[in-house]
N, C-alpha and C positions, 0 to 999 in steps of 0.2 A: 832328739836327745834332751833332758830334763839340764835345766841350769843348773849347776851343781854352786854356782854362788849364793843359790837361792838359799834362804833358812828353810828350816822343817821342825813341825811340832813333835814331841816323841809319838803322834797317833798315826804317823805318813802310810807307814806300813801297812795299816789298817785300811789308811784310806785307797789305795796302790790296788789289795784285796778285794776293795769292793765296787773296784771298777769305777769311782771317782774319777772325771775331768778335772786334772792337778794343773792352773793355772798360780803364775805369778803373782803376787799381793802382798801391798809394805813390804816388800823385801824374801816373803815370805814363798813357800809353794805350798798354796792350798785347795785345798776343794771346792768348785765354784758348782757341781754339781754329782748329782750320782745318776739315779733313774730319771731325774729332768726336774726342771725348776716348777714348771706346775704343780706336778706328782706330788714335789716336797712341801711347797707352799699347801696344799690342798691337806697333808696330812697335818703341818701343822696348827693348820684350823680348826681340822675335826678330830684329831686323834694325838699325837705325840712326834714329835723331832728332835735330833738329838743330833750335836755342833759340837767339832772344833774348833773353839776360839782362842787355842792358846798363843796363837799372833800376839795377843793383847798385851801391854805392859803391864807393870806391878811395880810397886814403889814399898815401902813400908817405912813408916816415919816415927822414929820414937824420940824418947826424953821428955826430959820435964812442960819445956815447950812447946811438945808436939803439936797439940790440939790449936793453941793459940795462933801458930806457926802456920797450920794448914787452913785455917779461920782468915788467914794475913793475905794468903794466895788465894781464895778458891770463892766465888759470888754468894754461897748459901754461907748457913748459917751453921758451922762445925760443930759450935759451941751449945744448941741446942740437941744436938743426937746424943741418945742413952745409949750406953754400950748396947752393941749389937745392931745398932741402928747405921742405916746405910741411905745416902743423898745422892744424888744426878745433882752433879754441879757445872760449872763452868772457870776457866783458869785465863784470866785476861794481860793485856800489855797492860802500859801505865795508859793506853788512848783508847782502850776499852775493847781491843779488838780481840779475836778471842783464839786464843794460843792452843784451847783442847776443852772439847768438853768431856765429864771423868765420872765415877764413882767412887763416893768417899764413906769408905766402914768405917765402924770406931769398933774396934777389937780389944781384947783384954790387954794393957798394956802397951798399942801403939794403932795407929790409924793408917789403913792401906786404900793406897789409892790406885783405881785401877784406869786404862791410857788407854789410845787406842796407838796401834800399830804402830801407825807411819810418824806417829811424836812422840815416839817414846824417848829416844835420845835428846831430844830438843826437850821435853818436858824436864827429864832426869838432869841437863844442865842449869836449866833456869830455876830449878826448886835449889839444885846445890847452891848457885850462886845466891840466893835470896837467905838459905838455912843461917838461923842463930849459932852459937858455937854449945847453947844444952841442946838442940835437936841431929837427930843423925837419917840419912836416909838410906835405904840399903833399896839395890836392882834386886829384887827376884821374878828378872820377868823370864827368865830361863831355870827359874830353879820349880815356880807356879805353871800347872797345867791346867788349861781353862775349858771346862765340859757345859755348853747350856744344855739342858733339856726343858724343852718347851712346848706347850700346848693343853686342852683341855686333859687328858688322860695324862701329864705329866706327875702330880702327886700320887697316882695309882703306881705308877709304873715306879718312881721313888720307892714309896714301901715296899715294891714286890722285891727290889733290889736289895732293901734291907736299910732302908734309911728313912725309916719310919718316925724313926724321932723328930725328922727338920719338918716335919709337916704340920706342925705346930704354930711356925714362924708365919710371921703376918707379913704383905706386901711393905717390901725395900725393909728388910730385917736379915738378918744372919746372925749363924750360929756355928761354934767349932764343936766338933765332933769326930766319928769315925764312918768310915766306910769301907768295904773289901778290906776292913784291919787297917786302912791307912787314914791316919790324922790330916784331916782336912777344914773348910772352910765351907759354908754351903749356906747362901742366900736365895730369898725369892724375889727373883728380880729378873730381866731377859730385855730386848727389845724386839720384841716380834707383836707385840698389844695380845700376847696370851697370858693365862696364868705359866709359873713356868720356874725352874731354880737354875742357877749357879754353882759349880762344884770348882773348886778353887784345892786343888792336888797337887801332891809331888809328883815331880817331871816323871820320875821310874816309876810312878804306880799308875799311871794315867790311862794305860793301857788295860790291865786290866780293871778298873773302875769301867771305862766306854765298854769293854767287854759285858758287865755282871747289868746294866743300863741298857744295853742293848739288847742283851739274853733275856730280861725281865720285859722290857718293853713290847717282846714280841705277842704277847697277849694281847694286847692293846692297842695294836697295828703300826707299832713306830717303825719310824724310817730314818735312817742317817740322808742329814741335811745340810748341802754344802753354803758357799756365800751368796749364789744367786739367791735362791730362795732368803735368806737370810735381808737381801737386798729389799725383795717384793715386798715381804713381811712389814718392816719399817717402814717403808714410805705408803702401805695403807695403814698404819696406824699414825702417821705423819710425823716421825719421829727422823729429827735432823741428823744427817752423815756429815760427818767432820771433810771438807776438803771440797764435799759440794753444795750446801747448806749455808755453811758456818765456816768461818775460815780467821784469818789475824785482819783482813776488812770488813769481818762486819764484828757487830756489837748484841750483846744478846735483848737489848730491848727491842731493838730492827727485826730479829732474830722470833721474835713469838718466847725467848725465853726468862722473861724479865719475874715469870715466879719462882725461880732458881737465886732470882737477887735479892738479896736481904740489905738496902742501902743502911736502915735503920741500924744496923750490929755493929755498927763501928768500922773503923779503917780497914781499905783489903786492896791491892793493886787494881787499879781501875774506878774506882771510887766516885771519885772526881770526876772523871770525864762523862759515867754511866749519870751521874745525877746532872750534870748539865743537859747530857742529851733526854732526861726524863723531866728536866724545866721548861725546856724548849720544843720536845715533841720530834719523836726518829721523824725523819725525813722520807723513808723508805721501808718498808713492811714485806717479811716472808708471807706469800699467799698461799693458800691452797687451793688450786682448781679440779675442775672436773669436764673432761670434754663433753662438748653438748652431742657430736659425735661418735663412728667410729676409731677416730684418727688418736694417732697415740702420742704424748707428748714426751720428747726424750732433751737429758742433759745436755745444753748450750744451745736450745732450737731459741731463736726471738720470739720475746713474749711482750704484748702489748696492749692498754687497754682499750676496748671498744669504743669510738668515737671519739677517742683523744688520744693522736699516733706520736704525739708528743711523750706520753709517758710508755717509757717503755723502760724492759728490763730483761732476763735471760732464765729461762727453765732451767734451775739448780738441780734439779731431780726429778725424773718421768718414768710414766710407762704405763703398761697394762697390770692394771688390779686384777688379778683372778677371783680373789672372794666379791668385789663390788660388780667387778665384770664389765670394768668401764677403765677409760684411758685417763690416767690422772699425775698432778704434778704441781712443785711448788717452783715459785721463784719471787724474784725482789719486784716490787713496783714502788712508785712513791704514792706516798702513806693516802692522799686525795683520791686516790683509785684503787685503797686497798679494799675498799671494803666488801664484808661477805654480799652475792648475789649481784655484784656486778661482773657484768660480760667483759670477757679477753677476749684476746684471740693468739695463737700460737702458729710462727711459720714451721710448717708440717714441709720440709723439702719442698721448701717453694712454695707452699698453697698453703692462703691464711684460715686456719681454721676456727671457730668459734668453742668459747668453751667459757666456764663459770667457775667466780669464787665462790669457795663456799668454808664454810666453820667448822675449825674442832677437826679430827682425825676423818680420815674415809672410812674406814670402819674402825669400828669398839665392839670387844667382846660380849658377845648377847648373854639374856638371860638361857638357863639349861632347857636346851631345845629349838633354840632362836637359832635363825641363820646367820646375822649379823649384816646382813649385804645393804646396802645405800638405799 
């Protein structure tokens, strides 16, 4: 029997239909998969995916102070984005640890920021209690439905839907407009390392949007794509998951995310602490490896380096890459053994297996025709 304390996006229905595995998530009941996380991953590399994300929170931050305000809280740089422009930021304690990583639009008349799931409450307090008395912040993470469509054929499959105009928009940009009649939100932005847009809907129309998306896509061979795939996606383009990655103990220069911080732009919470640890040098570095094997490395296996079992540290994120075709994963080491092309080794259930740093994402999107694979 299905939790019934669980939340649901308004697309459940949808997903129920299509024969979607409805597992538990932030609170939520979502789709961890439909025809199989390969399947999905596989389509969307070559072809188009199309995600429930409306787990995600939403904030909207207006008044005079807005910008300044969310400049105050968040590692980049607010105050350089032209309307329509949208950042991957970071939201820290005063000791630099990092409370969520977000994205921040600048819309016509107020700046939304969007959460992930499981801090959405916890974000939504701490921005209230920090808010000036000209800025306001309003939840619409139940009023906003969150559609990614992702992958090479996803601006095809866009225009076919009738949303021909967002395909103008250049990477991390957005634009408000219409779609299926409904006034919406629509950026090119995703975390899967495809091209790919964001459709940012009212909760009652959301359905049919994935509908006219999905009906369009079929040209194009899209698939509805639950969170596993979702999961596979990001950690080959080596893109950090809030809870395993990145958490309120680490800091985002440890973190690989120190070009999200703008120290220069003036006071922001974390400040202080982030330029000490950037005088002094992080202690400990997220790696990227790559098993030199077939052995697969998974979340909280012991990871250590190669001839010095002194340094050692914990697999934040693993698994098997299906596009590189190889078992791959990040985690913390200190900083003397972070470096790319040196050997780890990772305990695989008992048995230490051998595997390599390496640089930059497991894969990136190739050129048209390219396979992309390591």
């Amino acid at each position: 029997m299905p939790d019934t304390a669980l939340a649901r996006t308004p697309l459940f229905d949808r997903h129920a239909a299509l024969g979607a595995k409805l597992v538990p998530f932030a609170g939520w009941e979502m789709p961890i998969q439909y025809a199989g996380i390969l399947a999905e991953h596989e389509a969307v590399r070559t072809r188009v995916g199309l995600f429930d994300v409306s787990h995600m929170g939403e904030f909207e931050v207006r008044g005079a102070g807005a910008i300044a305000f969310v400049n105050r809280m968040t590692t980049n740089d607010v105050a350089s984005l032209a309307p329509g422009g949208v950042q991957y930021s970071t939201m820290l304690r005063p000791n630099g640890g990092i409370i969520d990583d977000l994205l921040v639009y600048r819309l016509d008349g107020r700046v939304l920021l969007v959460v992930n799931a499981s801090n959405t409450e916890k974000n939504l307090a701490w921005l209230r209690e920090h808010a000036p008395r000209d800025v306001t912040i309003d939840d619409r993470s139940r009023e906003l439905a969150l559609i990614a469509l992702q992958g090479p054929r996803a601006a095809r499959t866009l225009a076919a839907a009738g949303g021909g105009a967002f395909l103008a928009l250049r990477y991390y940009a957005a634009a408000e407009g219409a779609l299926c009649g409904a006034n919406l939100v629509v950026s090119r932005t995703g975390y899967t390392g495809e091209d790919g847009f964001e459709v940012y809907a009212p909760w009652d129309r959301a359905g049919e949007i994935w509908d006219a998306l999905l009906a369009a896509g079929r040209a194009f061979g899209i698939a509805a794509t639950g969170l596993g795939a979702r999961d596979s996606l990001r950690l080959e383009a080596r893109f950090c998951l809030y809870g395993n990655d990145i958490d309120e103990t680490t800091n985002p220069l440890e973190a690989g995310l120190g070009w999200v911080v703008k120290i220069d732009k003036g006071e922001f919470v974390g400040r202080d602490a982030l330029a000490a640890v950037r005088a002094a040098g992080a202690t400990r570095r997220l790696v990227g490896f790559v098993s030199d094997g077939r052995d697969i490395p998974r979340h909280g296996y012991a990871l250590r380096a190669a001839g010095d079992h002194a340094a050692t540290g914990v697999v934040t994120s693993g698994g098997f890459g299906p596009t590189v075709a190889k078992g791959i994963g990040m985690g913390y080491l200190p900083s003397a053994a972070a470096a790319p092309g040196r050997s780890v080794e990772v305990d695989c259930r008992g048995k230490w297996v051998a595997a390599t740093i390496v640089k930059g994402p497991f894969y990136t999107k190739p050129p048209e025709g390219g396979s992309g694979r390591a």
